[in-house]
N, C-alpha and C positions, 0 to 999 in steps of 0.2 A: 545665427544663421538658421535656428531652427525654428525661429518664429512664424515665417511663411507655409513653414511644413503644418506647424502646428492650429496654424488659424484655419489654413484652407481644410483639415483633418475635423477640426470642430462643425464644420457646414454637414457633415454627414453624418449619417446614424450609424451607432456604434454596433450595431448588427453588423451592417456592413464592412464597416471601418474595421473593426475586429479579424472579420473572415480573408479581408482582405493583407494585412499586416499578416496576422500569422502566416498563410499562405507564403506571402513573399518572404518572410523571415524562415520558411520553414525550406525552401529555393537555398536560398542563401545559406542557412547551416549545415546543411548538403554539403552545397557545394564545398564549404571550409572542411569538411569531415571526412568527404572522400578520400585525398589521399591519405588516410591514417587507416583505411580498412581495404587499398586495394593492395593487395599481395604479389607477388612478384613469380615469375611462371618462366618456362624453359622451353629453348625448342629443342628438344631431344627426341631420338627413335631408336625404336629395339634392334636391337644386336649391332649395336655399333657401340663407339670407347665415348664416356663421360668427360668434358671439356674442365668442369671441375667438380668439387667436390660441393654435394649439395644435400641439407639440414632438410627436416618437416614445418614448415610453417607452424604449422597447429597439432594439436594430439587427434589422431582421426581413430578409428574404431576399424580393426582390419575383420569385416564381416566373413571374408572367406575361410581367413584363417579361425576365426571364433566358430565359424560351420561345420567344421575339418574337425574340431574338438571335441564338439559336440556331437559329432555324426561316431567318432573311435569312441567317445565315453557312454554311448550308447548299447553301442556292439558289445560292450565288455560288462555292461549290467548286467549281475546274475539274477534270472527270474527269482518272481516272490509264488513261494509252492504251498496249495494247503492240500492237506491231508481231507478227504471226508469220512467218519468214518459209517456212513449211511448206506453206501456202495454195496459193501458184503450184506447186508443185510436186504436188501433192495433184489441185487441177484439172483442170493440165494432164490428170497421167494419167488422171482420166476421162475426159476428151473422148479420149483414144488411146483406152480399154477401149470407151468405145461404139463405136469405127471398128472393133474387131478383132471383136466381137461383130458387127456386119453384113457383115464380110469372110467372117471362116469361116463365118456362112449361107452365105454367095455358094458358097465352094470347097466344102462340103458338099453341096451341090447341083449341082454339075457333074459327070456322068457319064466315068469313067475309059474310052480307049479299049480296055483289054485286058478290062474287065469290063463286059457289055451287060447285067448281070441288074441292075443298080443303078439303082432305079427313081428319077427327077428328083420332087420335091417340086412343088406347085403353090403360086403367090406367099399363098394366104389360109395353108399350113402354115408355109412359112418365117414369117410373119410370127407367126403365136402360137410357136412357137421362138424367133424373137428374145424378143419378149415375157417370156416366160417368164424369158430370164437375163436382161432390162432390170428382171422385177419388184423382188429386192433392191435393187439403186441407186434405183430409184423411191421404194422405198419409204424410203430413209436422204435423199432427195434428189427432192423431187415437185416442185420446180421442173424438172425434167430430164426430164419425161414427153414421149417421142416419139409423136406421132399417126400412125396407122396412113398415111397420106396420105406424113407425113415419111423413115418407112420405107421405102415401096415406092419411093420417090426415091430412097433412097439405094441399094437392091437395081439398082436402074435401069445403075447406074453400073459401070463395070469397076473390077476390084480393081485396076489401078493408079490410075486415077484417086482410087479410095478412097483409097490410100496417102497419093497426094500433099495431098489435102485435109487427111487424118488429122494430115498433119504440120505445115501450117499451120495449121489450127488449136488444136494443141495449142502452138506456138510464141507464135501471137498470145496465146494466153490465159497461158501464164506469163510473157511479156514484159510483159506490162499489169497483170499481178496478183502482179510481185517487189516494187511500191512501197505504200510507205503507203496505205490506202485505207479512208477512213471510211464513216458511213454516207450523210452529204450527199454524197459523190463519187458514187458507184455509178452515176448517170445520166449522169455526165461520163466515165467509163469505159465503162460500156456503148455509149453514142455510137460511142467511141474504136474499139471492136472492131468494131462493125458497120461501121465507114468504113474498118477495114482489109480486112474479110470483101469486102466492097465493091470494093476497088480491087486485088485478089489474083487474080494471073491463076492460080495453083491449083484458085482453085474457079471450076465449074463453075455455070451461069446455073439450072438446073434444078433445081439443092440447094440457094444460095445463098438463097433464105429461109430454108429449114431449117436451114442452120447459123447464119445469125443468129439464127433463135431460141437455137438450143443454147447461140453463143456469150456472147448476153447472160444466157444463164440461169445460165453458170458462173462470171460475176461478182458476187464475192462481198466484206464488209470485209475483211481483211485487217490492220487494226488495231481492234482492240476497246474498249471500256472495260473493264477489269482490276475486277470489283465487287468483289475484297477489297481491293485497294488502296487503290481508291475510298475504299471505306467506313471503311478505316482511317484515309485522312486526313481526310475529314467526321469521324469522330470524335476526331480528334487539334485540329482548327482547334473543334470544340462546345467540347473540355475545357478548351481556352484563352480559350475564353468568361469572362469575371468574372462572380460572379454580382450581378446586379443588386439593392442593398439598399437601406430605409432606413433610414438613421442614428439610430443615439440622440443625442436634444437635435436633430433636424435638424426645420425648422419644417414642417409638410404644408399646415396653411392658416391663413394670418392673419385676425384682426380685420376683421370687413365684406367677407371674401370671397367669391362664389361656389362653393359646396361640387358642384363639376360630376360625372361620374358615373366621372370617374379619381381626384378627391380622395375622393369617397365610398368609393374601393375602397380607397385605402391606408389611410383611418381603420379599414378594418376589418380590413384588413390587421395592423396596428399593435397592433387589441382594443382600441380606444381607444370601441368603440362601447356603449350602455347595454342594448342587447339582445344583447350578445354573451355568452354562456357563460364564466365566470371559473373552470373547474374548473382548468385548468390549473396555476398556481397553486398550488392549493389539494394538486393532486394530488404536485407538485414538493415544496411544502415536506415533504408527508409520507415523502415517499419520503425526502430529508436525515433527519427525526427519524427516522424507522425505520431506516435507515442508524447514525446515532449511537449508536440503544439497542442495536443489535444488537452494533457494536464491544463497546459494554461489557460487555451480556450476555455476549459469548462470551467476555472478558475472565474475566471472572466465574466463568465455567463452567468455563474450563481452566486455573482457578488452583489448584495443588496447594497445598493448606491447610486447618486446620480451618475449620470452617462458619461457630461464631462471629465469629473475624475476619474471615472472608471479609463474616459480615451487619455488621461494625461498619463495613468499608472499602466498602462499596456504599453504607450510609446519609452516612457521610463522602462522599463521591464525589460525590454526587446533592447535599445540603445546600449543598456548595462551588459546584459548578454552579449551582445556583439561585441563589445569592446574586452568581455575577459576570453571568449572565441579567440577572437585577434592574438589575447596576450599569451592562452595556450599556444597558438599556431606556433607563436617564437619560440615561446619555450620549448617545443616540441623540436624544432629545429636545431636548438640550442643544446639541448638535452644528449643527441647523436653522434657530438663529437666529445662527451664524458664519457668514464667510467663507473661516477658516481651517480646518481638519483637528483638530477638537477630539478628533475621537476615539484622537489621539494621547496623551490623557490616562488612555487605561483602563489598570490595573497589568499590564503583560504578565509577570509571574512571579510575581501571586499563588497561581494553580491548581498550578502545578506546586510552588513550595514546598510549602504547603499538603499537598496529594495524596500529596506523597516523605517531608516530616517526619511525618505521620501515620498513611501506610501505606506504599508503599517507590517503587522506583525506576522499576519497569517502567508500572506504574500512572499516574505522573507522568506519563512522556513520551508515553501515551495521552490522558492528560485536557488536555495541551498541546496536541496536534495539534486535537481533540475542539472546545477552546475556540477557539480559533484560524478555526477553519472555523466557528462559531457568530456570531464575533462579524465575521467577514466582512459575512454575513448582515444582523445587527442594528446594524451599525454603518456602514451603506455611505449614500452620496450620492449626488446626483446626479440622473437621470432614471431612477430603478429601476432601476441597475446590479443584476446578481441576485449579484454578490459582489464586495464591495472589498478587493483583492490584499492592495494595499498594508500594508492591519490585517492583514489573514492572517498575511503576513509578519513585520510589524513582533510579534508576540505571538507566533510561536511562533518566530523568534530569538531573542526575548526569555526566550522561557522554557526554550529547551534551553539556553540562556547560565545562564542559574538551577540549573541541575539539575546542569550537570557544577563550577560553583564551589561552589555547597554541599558538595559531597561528600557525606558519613557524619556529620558535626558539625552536630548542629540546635543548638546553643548562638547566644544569643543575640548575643554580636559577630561568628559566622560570617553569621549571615543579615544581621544590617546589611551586612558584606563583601560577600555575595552580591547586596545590593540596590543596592550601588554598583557592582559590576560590570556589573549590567543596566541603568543608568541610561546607562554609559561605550555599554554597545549599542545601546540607543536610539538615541543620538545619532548613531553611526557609522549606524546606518537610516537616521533621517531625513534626515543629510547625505546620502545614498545618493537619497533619493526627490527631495529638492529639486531635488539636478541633474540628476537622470532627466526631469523634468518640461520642462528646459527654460524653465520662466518665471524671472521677475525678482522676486525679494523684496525689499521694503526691510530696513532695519535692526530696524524695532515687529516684523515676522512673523517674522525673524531671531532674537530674541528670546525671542517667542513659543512658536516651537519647542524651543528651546534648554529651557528654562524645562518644557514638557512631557517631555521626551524624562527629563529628571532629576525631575521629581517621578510619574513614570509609574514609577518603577525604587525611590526612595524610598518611596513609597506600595505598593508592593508588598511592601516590607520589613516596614517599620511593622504595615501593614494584618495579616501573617504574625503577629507577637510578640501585636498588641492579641488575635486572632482564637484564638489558640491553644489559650488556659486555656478557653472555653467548650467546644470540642470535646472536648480531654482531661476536662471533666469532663462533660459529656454523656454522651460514649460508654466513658468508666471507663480511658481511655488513661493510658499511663505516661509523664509528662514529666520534664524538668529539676528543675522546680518540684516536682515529687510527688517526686521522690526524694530531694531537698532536705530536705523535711520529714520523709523517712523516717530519715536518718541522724542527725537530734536524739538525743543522749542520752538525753532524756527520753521521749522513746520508751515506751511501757508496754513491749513484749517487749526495747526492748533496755537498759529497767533492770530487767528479768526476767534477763534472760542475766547484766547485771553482778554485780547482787545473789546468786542463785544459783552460775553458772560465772563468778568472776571471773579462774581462769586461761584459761577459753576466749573472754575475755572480750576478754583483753589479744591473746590468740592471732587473733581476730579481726582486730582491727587493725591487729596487723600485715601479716596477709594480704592486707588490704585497702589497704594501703600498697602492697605489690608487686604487686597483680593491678591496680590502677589505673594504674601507673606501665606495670605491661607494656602495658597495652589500650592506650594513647593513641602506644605506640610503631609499632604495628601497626594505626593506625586503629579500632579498637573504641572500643565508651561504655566509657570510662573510669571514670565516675561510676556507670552502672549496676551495674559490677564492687566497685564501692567500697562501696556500698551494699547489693549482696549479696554480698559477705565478710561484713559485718556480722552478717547473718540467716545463714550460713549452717552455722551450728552448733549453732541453737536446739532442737536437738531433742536435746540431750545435758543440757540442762536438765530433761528426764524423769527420768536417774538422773545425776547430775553427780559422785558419787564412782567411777563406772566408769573416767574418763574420766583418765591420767594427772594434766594440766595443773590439775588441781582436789582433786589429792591431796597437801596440804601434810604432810609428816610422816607420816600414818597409813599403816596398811599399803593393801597393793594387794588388793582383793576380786577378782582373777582369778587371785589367788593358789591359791584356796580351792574357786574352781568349771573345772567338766571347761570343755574347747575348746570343743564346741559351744555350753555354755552364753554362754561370753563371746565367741564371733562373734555369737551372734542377738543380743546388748545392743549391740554394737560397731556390728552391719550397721542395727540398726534407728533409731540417731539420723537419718542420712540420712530416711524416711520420715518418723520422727515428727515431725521439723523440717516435713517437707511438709505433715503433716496440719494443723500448730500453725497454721503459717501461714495455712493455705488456713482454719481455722477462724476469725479474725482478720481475713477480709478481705484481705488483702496481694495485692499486683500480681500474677500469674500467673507472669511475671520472675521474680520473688525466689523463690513456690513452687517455678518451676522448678531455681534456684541451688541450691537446699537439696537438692532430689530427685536430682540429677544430679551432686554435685560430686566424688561416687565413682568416678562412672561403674559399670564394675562389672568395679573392681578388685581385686586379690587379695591375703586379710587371712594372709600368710605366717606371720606368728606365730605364730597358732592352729592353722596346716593343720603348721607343724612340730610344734608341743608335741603334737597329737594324733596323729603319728605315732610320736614319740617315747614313746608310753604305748601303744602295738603296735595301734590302731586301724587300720581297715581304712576310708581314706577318700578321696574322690577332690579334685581341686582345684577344681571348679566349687560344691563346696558350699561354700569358706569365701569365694566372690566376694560383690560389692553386687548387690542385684538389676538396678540401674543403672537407667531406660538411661543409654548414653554422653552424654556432653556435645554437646547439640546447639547449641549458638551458639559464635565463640573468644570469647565472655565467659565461660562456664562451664567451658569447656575450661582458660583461663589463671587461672580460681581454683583449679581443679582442682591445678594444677601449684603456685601459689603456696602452697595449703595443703600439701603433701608436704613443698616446700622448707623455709618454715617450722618445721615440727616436726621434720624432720629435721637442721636447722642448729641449732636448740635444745641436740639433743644433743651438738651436738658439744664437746668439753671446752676447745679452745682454736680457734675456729672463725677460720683466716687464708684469704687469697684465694684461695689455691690450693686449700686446702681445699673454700670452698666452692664454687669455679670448678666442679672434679671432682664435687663433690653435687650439683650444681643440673643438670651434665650428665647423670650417673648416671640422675636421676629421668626427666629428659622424656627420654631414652633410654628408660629404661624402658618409660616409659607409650604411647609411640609404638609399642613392638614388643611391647605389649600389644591394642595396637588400641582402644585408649581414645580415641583424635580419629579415629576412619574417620568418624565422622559430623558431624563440624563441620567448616567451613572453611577450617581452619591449614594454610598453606603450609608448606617445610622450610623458606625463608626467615626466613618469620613467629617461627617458631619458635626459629632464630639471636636473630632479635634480643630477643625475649621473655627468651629464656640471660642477654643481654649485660645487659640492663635489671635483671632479678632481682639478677645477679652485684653491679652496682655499686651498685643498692639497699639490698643486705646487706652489702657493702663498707662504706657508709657507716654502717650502725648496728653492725656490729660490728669498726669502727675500733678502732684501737690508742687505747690511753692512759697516759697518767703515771702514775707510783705515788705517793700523795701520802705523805708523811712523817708518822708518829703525831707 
């Protein structure tokens, strides 16, 4: 039924086709996913009684109460204080710079006795003189403003008397201001200096107010609060703060309680309320599906390959998805009336089989992660956990355990193998999860598990083989089973080839003997190789007397025509094999076997005989048009067919003999550059030699001579 989908799908370009599929698939997984991430909400209001008792959805982050914490563990920081001990010393010397600043008024002002023209200053000029050099410290220091009253006291005074003041108090004040001194002390220092100023027979009774003011005005902190420090430790004791949450599954308000106006705040808190806004959500899931299409889209988009495949492995892709979608949904549903972990049961290496056996490897290990993270999603428990690890996990172990035992052999007892291996995984998971868990299981869960982990790995096997044959024939894929049928005898083209070429017929087969035996040495399909040996001569069935192996007795017709003529008959079976085919329907494979198995090698025969008749001719014109063999399955029929015809001739073909031919050829062909575009190792290639060698060893064994 899905061939109509798929042919009208081929008419358009996979730009489009692409944008369009994801799009709608990206609609669709939405819609299947939604209800697994919308949550469930209450119609409740404050100060009224609680109908029943009701859990957190989610763990939410209680901002107010983590505010609350941080706003008390601030308050309680004790300042970071330093000491300077710069201060006393700094003071001190102002209180000296104010004494020297009213001395030299003083000695400015005293008339020298050798010079009478030096006129003495009146007490209002000395005093804006001082002024003037007190304004800068005034100005850095307006606690320190001397009154003109203060001045003219201290003008009063002889300069020794100044001295001796100057010095005491500049001693008091850095004696009293070398210690710690906050800002609660200040008044208990102050005190201290004015009761020294006091009892100091230095100063004089007349200034003595004025330097107590001076004095108490040059005490100052002397330890400070450090505001970076500070604030770095405030901020180092906030970050230590926890933050205050609540719990998922933790109860907010029971059955019959008072919903008071702190319960009202964390139900809203929580989105637990009916007038709250559910975009969130809504917005999250979308952002996952856009997320996932995008993976694939750009999957898609930077896959180097033709288009068509590329649209058969995007509708493959999407079709598979949907259908383990679908198989979570159930299980999901199924899951809600356990108490065990049911969704242990979904196949974790259905996708990835599936997705590698159909399109390839890289592809796989993207739609493993892809599902993995989906079924997180659609398969979680609980109080709206928004993803359960555990399936995360347990599925795409599961299915990169799938991906590297499968190998390159989709045959059907390797995927059974592979589905026991991933069965052996599971189990080592789930032992994994149990005791992570920490709880007690009896013997029934014990079981239970046991019992999933192995039919979760089986069922993904199984499900692979049943699943198979619909896709390959949906989307015109080439299996086991189609090629099976293609190497029947009865075959229409290949009792065309029999009946027609029945030397190319046998030549067939046997090639198809050693290119299968080589592929399976070297990991290749074996049977695809097998099967196109078969076809890959069918285009010699257009003239089949050109062709040695079909020439019983009569003569040779390239006896008779020029070089070129019997290159273009010789170059053009390759093609018209192609054409036959592709006209027939046949697998694209097999077209490809037949067009390719030349590569585009060089027909020595003809390029000699036409030199040899004085022709003027280069070596590219007697080549195949090729191209090279692009797979080592077309590459090693390539080589089996040479071997072949060339062991034929040989008149007594022993091992040595054809040890030396079989090397000759893929020497040859190698330093022709016939496999630059296929995958063959020099390895590969060794053993390919070894396999041919004893292939043909065994059919052209020695034998008895029987007696007439």
């Amino acid at each position: 039924m899905f061939k109509p989908v798929v042919k009208l799908f081929k008419s358009l370009k996979f730009k489009y086709l692409s944008l369009f599929v994801v799009i709608l698939a990206a609609i669709a997984l939405f819609s299947l996913m939604y209800g697994n991430v919308k949550q469930e909400t209450y119609e409740l209001h404050e100060f009224k009684i609680s109908p029943k008792t009701i859990r957190s959805l989610k763990t939410v982050e209680d901002t107010v109460k983590t505010e609350q914490e941080k706003r008390r563990i601030e308050a309680e920081v004790t300042p970071f204080y330093q000491f300077n001990e710069e201060i006393s010393k700094n003071r001190s010397a102002i209180a000296t710079q104010l004494f020297d600043i009213i001395i030299e008024a003083k000695q400015a002002n005293v008339p020298a006795p050798d010079d009478e023209s030096k006129i003495v200053k009146s007490r209002t000029d000395q005093i804006k003189e001082i002024r003037a050099k007190l304004s800068k410290l005034e100005e850095e220091e307006p606690g320190l403003r001397l009154t003109n009253e203060a001045i003219t006291s201290l003008l009063n005074e002889n300069i020794i008397e100044l001295r001796k003041m100057q010095r005491e108090v500049s001693t008091i004040i850095e004696e009293e201001l070398s210690k710690p001194i906050r800002s609660g002390d200040l008044s208990t220092v102050r005190y201290e200096v004015e009761r020294k100023l006091r009892l100091s027979e230095a100063i004089r009774p007349a200034v003595l107010q004025t330097l107590i003011t001076l004095g108490r005005s040059l005490v100052i902190e002397t330890e400070t609060i450090n505001k970076e420090l500070t604030n770095k430790r405030i901020e180092e004791e906030k970050n230590a703060v926890e933050s205050k949450r609540i719990l998922q599954g933790q109860v907010i308000v029971r059955e019959g309680q008072f919903i008071d106006s702190e319960i009202y705040r964390q139900l809203e808190l929580a989105g637990l309320l009916t007038n709250q806004s559910s975009f969130k959500p809504i917005v999250g899931l979308s952002l996952f599906v856009l997320f996932v299409s995008a993976i694939i889209y750009m999957h898609f988009l930077t896959w180097q390959e033709k288009n068509n495949k590329k649209k058969k492995s995007l509708l493959i892709v999407y079709s598979i998805f949907f259908i383990l979608a679908v198989m979570m949904k159930l299980i999901g549903l199924i899951d809600k009336e356990f108490d065990v972990q049911v969704a242990f049961l979904f196949p974790t290496a259905l996708a990835p089989l599936l997705v590698k056996l159909l399109t390839n490897e890289r592809l796989a290990f993207m739609m493993t992660i892809v599902t993995a993270a989906t079924a997180g999603i659609m398969l979680h428990e609980g109080y709206a956990s928004i993803m359960q690890m555990e399936i995360v996990l347990y599925i795409l172990f599961g299915g990169i355990v799938s991906i590297y035992v499968l190998g390159n052999n989709g045959r059907r007892s390797n995927i059974l193998r592979t589905s026991l291996a991933v069965a052996t995984s599971n189990i080592l998971f789930i032992g994994f999860y149990l005791l992570m868990t920490q709880s007690t299981y009896d013997l029934t869960e014990l079981i239970f598990y046991l019992i999933v982990a192995l039919t979760s790995g089986i069922v993904s096997g199984a499900l692979t083989i049943g699943l198979m044959p619909f896709f390959e024939s949906a989307f015109g894929l080439l299996s086991d089973m189609r090629l099976i049928e293609l190497s029947n005898p009865n075959h229409p083209l290949l009792k065309k080839v029999l009946t027609e070429t029945p030397g190319t017929y046998h030549h067939s087969v046997m090639v198809a003997n050693l290119a299968d035996a080589a592929c399976e040495s070297v990991g290749a399909n074996g049977l695809l190789a097998r099967v196109g040996s078969y076809y890959h001569d069918i285009g010699k069935t257009v003239r089949p007397n050109f062709f040695i192996e079909n020439q019983h007795g009569t003569s040779n017709p390239h006896d008779a025509l020029p070089p070129e003529k019997s290159r273009d008959i010789i170059i053009a079976h390759a093609t018209d094999g192609a054409d036959l085919l592709a006209k027939h329907r046949m697998p694209a494979e097999i077209v490809d076997i037949a067009r390719q198995h030349h590569g585009t090698s060089f027909l020595k025969f003809f390029f000699v005989k036409a030199k040899e008749l004085g022709q003027d001719v280069v070596e590219d014109d007697f080549r195949y048009p090729g191209p090279k063999p692009q797979t080592k399955e077309i590459a090693i029929i390539s080589i089996a067919d040479s071997v072949e015809a060339a062991v034929r001739s040989l008149k007594e073909p022993t091992p040595e003999k054809i040890s030396k031919l079989v090397k000759s050829i893929i020497a040859g062909k190698l330093n022709d550059g016939q496999f630059d575009e296929c995958d063959l190792s020099m390895n590969e290639l060794k053993k390919i030699e070894n396999v041919i060698c004893e292939t043909l060893n065994g059919i052209f064994h020695s034998r008895i001579e029987y007696p007439e």
